[in-house]
C-alpha positions, 0 to 999 in steps of 0.5 A, a space after each residue: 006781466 013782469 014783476 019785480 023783486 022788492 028792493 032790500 030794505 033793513 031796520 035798526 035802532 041806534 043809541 045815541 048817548 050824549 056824555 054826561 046827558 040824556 040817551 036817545 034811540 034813533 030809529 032808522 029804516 032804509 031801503 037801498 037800491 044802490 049804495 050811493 048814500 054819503 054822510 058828511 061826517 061819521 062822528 058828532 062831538 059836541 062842547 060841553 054846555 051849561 043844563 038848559 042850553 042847546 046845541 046844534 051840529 049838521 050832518 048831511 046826506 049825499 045820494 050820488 045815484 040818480 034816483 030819489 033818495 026817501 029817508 026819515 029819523 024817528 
């Protein structure tokens, strides 16, 4: 029977401060299997706004490997 090592995976939190508003942890965990993830951006600025308005931007993940690509933000 062949066994196969585990994949190498790894957890970390990031702060995410937005200027003159809230701070969030986001939480993120991966296991890699080849790096093959892009990020679409490596910044995200956003305009100021009145209290109570929202504001949305996208970042987009590209997995240029063949296989499935599992993630989740917590």
């Amino acid at each position: 029977q062949q066994q196969m090592s585990p994949a190498p995976s790894t957890e970390f939190s990031v702060l995410l401060q937005v200027t003159e508003g809230p701070t969030s942890h986001i939480h993120l965990h991966a296991t890699v299997v080849e790096l093959s993830l892009d990020l679409s951006k490596n910044i995200l600025q956003f305009s100021d706004i009145f209290i109570g308005q929202s504001q949305v931007d996208t970042v987009r993940l590209y997995n240029w490997f063949r296989g499935p690509c599992k993630w989740f933000i917590t």
